[in-house]
Structures are given as structure tokens and as C-alpha cells.
C-alpha positions in Angstrom: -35.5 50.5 166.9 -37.7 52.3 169.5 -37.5 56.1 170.2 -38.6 55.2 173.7 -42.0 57.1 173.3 -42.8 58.7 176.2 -39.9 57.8 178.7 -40.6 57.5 182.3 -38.0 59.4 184.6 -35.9 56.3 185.5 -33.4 58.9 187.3 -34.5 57.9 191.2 -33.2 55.5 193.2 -37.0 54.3 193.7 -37.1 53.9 190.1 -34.2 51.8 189.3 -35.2 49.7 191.8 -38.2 49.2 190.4 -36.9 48.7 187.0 -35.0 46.1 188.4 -37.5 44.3 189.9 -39.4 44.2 186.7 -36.9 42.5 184.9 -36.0 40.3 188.0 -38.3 37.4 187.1 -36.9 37.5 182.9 -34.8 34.2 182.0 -31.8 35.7 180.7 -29.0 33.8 179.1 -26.3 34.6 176.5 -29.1 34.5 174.0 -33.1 33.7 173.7 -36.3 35.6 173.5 -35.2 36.7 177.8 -33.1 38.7 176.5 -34.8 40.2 173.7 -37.8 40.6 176.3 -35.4 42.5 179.0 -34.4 44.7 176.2 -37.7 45.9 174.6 -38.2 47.0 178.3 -35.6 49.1 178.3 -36.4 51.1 174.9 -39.3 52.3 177.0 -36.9 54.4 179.0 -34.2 55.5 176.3 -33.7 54.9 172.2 -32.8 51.5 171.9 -31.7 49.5 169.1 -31.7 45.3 169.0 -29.2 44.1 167.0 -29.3 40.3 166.0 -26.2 38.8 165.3 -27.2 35.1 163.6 -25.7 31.2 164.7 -22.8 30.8 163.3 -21.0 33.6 162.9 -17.4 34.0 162.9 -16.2 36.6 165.6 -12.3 36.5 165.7 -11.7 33.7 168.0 -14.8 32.5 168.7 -18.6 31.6 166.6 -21.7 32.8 167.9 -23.9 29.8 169.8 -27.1 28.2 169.1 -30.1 30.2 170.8 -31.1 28.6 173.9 -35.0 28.2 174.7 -36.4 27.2 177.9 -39.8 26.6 178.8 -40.0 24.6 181.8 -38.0 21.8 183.8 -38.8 20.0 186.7 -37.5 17.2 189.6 -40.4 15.1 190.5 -40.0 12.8 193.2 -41.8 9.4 193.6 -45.1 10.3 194.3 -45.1 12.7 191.8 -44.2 15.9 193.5 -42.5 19.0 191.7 -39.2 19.4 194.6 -37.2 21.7 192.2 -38.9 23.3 189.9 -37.8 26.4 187.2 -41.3 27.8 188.0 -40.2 28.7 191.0 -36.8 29.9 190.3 -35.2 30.2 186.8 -31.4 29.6 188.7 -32.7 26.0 189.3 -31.8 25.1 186.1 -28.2 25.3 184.6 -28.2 27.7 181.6 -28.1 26.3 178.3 -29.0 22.5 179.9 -29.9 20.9 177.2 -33.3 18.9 176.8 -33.9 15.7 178.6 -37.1 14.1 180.1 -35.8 10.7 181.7 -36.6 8.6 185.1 -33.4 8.2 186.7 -32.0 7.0 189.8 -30.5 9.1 192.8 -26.6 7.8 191.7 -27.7 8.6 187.7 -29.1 12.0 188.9 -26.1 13.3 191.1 -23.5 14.2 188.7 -26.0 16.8 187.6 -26.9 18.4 190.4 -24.9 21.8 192.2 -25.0 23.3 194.8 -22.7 25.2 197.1 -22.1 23.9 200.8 -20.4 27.2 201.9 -23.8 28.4 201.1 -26.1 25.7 202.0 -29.1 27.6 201.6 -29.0 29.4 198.4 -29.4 27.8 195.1 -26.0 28.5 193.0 -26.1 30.3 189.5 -24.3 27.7 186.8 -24.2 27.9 183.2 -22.8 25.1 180.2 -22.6 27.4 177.3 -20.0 26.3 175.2 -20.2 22.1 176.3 -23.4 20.4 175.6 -24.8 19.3 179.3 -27.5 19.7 181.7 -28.0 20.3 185.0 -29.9 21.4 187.9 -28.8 23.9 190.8 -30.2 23.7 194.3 -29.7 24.7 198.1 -27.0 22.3 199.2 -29.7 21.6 202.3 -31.8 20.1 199.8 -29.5 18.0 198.2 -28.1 16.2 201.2 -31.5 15.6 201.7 -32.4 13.8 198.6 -33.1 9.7 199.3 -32.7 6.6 197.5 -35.3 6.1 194.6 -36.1 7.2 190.7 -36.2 10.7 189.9 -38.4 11.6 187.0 -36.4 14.6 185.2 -37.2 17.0 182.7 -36.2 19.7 180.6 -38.1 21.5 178.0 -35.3 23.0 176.4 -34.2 23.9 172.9 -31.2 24.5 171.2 -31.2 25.7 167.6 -29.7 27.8 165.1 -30.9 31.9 166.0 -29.0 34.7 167.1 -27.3 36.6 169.8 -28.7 39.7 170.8 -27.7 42.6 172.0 -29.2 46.4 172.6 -27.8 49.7 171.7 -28.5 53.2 172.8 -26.6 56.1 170.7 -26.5 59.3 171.7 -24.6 61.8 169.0 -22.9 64.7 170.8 -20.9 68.2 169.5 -18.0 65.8 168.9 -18.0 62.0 166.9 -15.6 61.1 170.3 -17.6 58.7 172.3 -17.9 57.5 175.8 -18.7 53.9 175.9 -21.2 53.0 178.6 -21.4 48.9 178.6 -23.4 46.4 180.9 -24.0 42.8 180.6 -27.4 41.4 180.2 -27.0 37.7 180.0 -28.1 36.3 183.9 -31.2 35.7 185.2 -32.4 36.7 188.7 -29.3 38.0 190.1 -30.0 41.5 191.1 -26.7 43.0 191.9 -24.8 41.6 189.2 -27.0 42.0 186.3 -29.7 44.4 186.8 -28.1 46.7 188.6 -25.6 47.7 186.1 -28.7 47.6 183.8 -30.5 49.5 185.6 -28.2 52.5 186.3 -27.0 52.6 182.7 -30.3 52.5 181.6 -31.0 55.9 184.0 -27.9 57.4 182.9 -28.8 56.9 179.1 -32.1 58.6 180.5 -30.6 61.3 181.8 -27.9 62.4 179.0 -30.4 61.9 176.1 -32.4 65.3 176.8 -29.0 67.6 177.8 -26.4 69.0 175.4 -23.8 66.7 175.3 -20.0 67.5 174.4 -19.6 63.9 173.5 -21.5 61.2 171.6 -22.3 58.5 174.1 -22.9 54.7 172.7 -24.7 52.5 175.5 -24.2 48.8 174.9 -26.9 46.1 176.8 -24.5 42.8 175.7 -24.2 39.1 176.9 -21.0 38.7 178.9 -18.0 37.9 176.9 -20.0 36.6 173.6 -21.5 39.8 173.3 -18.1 41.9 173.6 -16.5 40.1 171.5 -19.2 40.3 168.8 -19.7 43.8 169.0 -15.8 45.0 169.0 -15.8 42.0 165.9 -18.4 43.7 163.9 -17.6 47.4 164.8 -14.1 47.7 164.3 -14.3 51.2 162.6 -16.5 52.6 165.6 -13.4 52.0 168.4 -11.5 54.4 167.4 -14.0 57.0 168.4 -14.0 55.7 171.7 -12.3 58.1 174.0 -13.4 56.8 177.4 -15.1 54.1 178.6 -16.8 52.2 181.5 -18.5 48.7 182.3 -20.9 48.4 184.7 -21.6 45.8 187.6 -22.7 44.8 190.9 -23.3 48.5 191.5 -26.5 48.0 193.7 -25.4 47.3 196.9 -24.6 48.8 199.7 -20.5 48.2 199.9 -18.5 51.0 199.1 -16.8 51.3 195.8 -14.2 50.2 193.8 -12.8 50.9 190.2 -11.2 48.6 188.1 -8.3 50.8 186.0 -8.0 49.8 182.4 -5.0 48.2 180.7 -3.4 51.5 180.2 -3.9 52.2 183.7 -3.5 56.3 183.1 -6.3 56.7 180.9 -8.4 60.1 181.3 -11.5 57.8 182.3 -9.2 55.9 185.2 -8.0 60.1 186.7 -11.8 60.9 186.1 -13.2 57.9 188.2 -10.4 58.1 190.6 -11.1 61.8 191.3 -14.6 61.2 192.1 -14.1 58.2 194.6 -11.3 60.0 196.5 -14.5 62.5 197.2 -16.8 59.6 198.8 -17.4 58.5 202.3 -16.2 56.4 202.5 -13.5 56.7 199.9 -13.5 54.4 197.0 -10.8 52.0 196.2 -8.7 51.8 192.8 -7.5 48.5 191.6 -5.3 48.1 189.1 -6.1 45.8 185.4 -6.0 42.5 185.4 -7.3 39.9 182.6 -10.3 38.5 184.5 -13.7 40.1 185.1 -15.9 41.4 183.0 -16.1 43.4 179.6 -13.1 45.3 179.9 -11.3 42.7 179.6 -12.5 42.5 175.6 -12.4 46.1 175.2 -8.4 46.4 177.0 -7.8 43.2 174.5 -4.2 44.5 173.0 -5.7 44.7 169.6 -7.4 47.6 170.9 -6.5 48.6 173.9 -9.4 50.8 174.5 -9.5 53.5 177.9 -12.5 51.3 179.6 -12.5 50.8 183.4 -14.6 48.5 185.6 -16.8 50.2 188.0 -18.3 48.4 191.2 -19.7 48.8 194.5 -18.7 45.4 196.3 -16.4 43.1 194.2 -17.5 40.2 191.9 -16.7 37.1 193.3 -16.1 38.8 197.0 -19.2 39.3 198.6 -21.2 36.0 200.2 -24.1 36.5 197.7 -22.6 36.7 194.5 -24.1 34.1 191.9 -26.4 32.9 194.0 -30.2 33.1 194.9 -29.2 35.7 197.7 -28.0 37.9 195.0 -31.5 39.2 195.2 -33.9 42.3 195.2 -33.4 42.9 199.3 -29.4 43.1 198.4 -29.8 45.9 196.3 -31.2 49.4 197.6 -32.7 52.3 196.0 -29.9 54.5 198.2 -27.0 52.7 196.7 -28.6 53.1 193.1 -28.7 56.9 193.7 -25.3 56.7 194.8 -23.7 54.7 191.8 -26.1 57.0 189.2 -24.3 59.8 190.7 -20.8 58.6 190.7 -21.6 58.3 187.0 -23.3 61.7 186.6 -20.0 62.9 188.6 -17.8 61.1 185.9 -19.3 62.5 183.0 -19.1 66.1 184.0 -15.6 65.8 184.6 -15.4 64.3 181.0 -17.3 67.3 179.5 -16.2 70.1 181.1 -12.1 68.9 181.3 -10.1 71.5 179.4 -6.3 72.7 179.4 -6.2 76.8 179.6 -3.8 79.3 179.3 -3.9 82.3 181.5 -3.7 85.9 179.9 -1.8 87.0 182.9 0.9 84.7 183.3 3.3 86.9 185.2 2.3 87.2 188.8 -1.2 87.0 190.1 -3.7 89.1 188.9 -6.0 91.8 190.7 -8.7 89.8 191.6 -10.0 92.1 193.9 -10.8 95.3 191.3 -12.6 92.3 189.3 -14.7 90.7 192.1 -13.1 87.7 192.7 -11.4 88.1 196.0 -12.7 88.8 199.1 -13.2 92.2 200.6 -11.8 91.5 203.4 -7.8 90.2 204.3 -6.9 88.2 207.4 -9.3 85.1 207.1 -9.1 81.4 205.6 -9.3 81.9 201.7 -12.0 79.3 201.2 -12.3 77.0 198.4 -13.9 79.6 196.0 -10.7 82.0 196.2 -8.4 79.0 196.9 -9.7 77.5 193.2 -9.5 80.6 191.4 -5.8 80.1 192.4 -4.8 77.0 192.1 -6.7 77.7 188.7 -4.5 80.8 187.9 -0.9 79.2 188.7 -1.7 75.8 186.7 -3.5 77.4 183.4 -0.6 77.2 181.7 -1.3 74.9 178.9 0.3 71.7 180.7 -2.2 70.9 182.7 -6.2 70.1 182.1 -8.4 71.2 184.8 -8.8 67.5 186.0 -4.7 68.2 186.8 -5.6 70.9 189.0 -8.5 69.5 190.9 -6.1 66.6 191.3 -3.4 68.5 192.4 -5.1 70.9 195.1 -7.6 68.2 196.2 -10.1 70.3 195.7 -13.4 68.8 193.7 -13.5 68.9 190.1 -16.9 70.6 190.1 -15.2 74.1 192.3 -12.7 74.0 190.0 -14.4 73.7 186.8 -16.7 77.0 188.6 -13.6 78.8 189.2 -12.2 78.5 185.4 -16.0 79.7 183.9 -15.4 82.7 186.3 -12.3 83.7 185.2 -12.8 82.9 181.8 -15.7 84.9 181.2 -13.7 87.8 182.7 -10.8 87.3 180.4 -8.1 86.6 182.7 -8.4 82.4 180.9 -8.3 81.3 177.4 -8.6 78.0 175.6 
């Protein structure tokens, strides 16, 4: 485990764009020395644990793979010449292919090659994990291309027994009740979904590890799926400390955002994210749970049923680029990572600082004036200060949290969490 040394501040857009485009070139797959490599990078930034879980293992449902190893593959044509090649992209080759070096004919060759003709020029992301094959992904202008003839084919794969692995950053707060951070770290060059979920996690981890924090925060860099499931299978006494939780994704481009409620579709973390999109331009859209996606799906699993939402920028599977070669380093933008890292920063004060109070003056307003909390002067709009020491006053009545109120008045959570210090520190709140 790495204390991170001396971290670098990751917190600017600039930054996490950078970070990404570090990792960018890294081979990732659901296991294999990629991911271990993408991971040591991180523990630069924040405290990192790796966590090896070995072949074999049982995991509820499911057993953890081989470890896939890839050192090169290659289609050479007749005269020798390299004309897809993993050198020069690691999507050309389907992940977890395994190894073959053969000379084969055009018809021999074709039932393991993909592409994507609604994308003709970008080379499709595929993956085999779980079904022994092999396979090679390319521009579907290249394949319509490809003539008559013997192919020679190679891949210099492995597949043996190892381990999955996974990172984790803990943070301990004032409370054991943690907030669950979780992105997925299993693709290879794709740079809006993978690495920018990785990155603004990573900045976010960056960020809470030197402040006070209210809750303990658990950061988890997993393979998709596998991963999940392998973690919630050998953690089981750790999720019920979860209080609130978020995966996330495809958070690097420049769409607006969206949410993804979890399966109990009221949780404090679905109000909290909610909240905070209904304040951006433009606003963000909520979508309710469903069973498909990403890691939420493990961690809503009825078993446990945890409060973990999905959040996004663009929608997986909905924008042109998504698991392909365009899904690259020009689609993501350092403005768009600012944005997302402060959506999160947004969402985590709320979580801190949400509190149901009881006023000491229940029974008509109090004199805010003779206390210096009203204006001087009658006649005028109140403005948000006065108007959230209101709404404050009427709705402190042990019912409601301050999220409640912030909710209710439309007002941001951050003036109303001002507005409750202020009248709290002049005894007119209690907790």
C-alpha cells in the first residue's frame, strides 16, 4: 500500500486531463499487469491499496478468470506488411483473445474480425472474457477492403492462473458511515468511459484526504462487473457502513448530465445528486434504476440493496463515440472534468453538512432584526440570505433535514446550509 508520497494537486481540470492521458496508452482488461500498472499510478495522487484476489475464486455466482497477458499481435498481409497492428492501437485486438500465430485465408480470417459499419472509421472496442476466442477489431473501411489471399495472424497472448485486481483508497472520517466512491478500470484507450471516471475519482479522493471529513469515504478502482462482485463477495461486513454511494462514468465530455437513481430510488444520495443538477445549466436529468449499466447494478443487487446512483455526463451506449477508437482524448475536456469534479465536490457537502434542527422559537417568527439577521430596511425583495433564514426558521422543526428545505424553497443547498450556521450560532436552532 502507498501513502501517495508527495501527491501532486490532481484537483484542475488541466490535471485530470493529463492524468488521463497518461494512462491513455495502458492495456487494461478485467485483469493483467495494465491494470496493476494504471493503479500504482494512481497511489501517486492518493493512498492506495492493490488488492489481489487469486484464479479461481468462488464469488457468489461467479469464479474469478484466468489473468490475461498480452504482448503483441499483428495482421500481416502477403508481402509481409503489419495492416493491423496492437502497436498501434491496443482496441485492435479483442480482450482476452486468446493466443494463436496461424497463416490463414481471407474466408478462415473473417469470422474473427469486427467492426462497426455505422461507424466505418473507428475501430470498435470487443471483449471474450468469459468464452475462449480471439479476434481482431478494425475500421469497417478497412475491412471491406481486405482481398483475397493468406493472412499470417498472430497473437502473443497468455492466459493462466493469477489474480484480479483491484485498488482501494480509504479515507476514515468522524463517523465509521461511509460514502462509496466506485469507478471501473478494466478498458483500454477509451477516454470517456474509463479514465474519466478514474480520473475525477482519483481528484476527488485528492481533494477529501487533506480536509476534516464527517464521513469515512472508501474509493474503489475495480474491473466492471467481476470486480463488483468480488469486492461486495469478500466485504460483506463493510456494506453495511455504506450510507451513500456513487459510480462513476463517461463523465468527461461535454454533454450535460444525467443521474442514474439507485434501486430505492429515494435514497439520501439520489435527493443529494438531484438537488445539485436541478442547479446546472443546463439542468441535469434524473433517470430512474434499471438493471443494466454499470456497478450499481451489483451494489442495488437485492441482497444488498445499497443507496448507489450512477452519475454521467452523456449516456453509455448513447453518444456516437462510445466503445470505440473516437472515444478518445479530444472527446474529453479539461472544462467538463472541472465540471463533473465539482458536481461531486457539490454532492459531498450536501452529505456533510445535511442535518434535521429544531428551532428554539417555534411560535411565530423570531426578531431577526435586534439579532442582525434582517435587513435594516422594509419595502424591498427579501433576497436569498433573509429568504433562507426563513424558509430555515418555518421547516426546523425536526421533520425535515436541511436538504428538505433547500428542496422545498429551491433555493441551493449551500445558502441554506449558511443560513442554519447563522442562526444556530445565535441560538435561535438546535440539533
Amino acid at each position: 500500500m502507498s501513502d501517495g508520497g508527495s501527491r501532486i494537486d490532481i484537483g484542475s481540470g488541466e490535471a485530470m486531463h493529463a492524468l488521463a492521458t497518461e494512462l491513455f496508452p495502458i492495456c487494461r482488461s478485467i485483469t493483467g499487469e495494465g491494470v496493476r500498472e494504471t493503479l500504482r499510478r494512481l497511489s501517486t495522487h492518493i493512498p492506495m491499496e492493490l488488492v489481489e484476489i487469486p484464479t479461481g475464486t468462488t464469488v457468489f455466482d461467479w469464479t474469478v478468470p484466468r489473468e490475461w497477458t498480452i504482448r503483441d499481435a499483428y495482421i500481416k498481409n502477403a508481402i509481409g506488411e503489419r495492416i493491423v497492428d496492437f502497436r498501434r492501437s491496443n482496441l485492435h485486438v479483442m480482450s482476452y483473445s486468446t493466443p494463436i500465430h496461424a497463416r490463414l485465408s481471407r474466408a478462415e480470417l473473417r469470422p474473427h474480425l469486427f467492426s462497426n459499419e455505422a461507424q466505418p472509421e473507428s475501430i470498435p472496442y470487443r471483449t471474450s472474457y468469459y468464452q475462449e476466442n480471439w479476434g481482431f477489431c478494425l475500421p469497417h473501411e478497412q475491412l471491406v477492403s481486405f482481398e483475397d489471399g493468406t493472412y499470417e495472424v498472430c497473437i502473443d497472448s497468455t492466459l493462466a492462473d493469477g489474480s484480479l485486481t483491484y485498488g482501494e483508497c480509504f479515507l476514515p472520517g468522524d463517523q465509521s458511515d461511509e460514502v462509496l466512491v466506485s469507478c471501473h478500470v478494466c478498458h483500454p484507450s477509451l477516454a470517456n468511459d474509463n479514465l474519466s471516471g478514474i480520473s475525477v475519482a482519483t481528484a476527488l479522493a485528492h481533494a477529501l484526504h487533506t480536509r476534516q471529513r464527517r464521513y469515512s469515504y472508501r474509493f474503489l478502482f475495480i474491473p466492471g462487473t467481476i470486480g463488483a462482485i468480488a469486492w461486495l463477495a469478500t466485504n460483506r461486513e463493510k456494506t453495511t457502513r455504506i450510507k451513500h454511494g456513487l459510480v462513476l462514468t463517461c463523465v468527461g465530455d461535454p454533454g450535460r448530465f444525467h443521474y442514474k437513481k439507485s434501486r430505492r430510488g429515494n435514497a439520501d444520495i439520489d435527493r443529494a445528486v438531484t438537488h445539485v443538477l436541478r442547479q446546472q445549466t443546463p439542468a441535469g436529468e434524473v433517470l430512474d434504476f434499471s438493471p443494466y449499466g454499470y456497478d450499481e447494478r451489483q451494489y442495488c443487487s437485492p441482497g444488498f440493496n445499497l443507496p448507489v446512483g450512477c452519475l454521467m455526463r452523456s449516456v453509455w451506449g448513447q453518444f456516437p463515440e462510445y466503445h470505440s477508437s473516437a472515444d478518445n482524448l479530444t472527446l474529453i475536456t479539461p472544462e467538463a472534468l472541472a465540471g463533473s469534479l465539482s458536481v461531486c465536490e457539490q454532492v459531498v457537502e450536501i452529505l456533510e453538512h445535511n442535518c434535521t434542527l429544531t428551532s428554539t422559537n417555534p411560535y411565530c417568527e423570531p426578531a431577526l432584526g435586534k439579532r442582525g439577521l434582517y435587513r435594516a430596511t422594509g419595502g424591498s425583495h427579501v433576497g436569498d440570505r433573509n429568504m433562507a433564514r426563513l424558509w430555515v426558521l418555518n421547516f426546523s422543526d425536526g421533520q425535515h433535514d436541511l436538504l428538505d428545505i433547500a428542496e422545498r424553497s429551491a433555493l441551493p443547498f449551500s445558502v441554506i446550509h449558511a443560513a442554519a450556521a447563522e442562526l444556530e450560532a445565535h441560538g435561535l436552532l438546535r440539533r
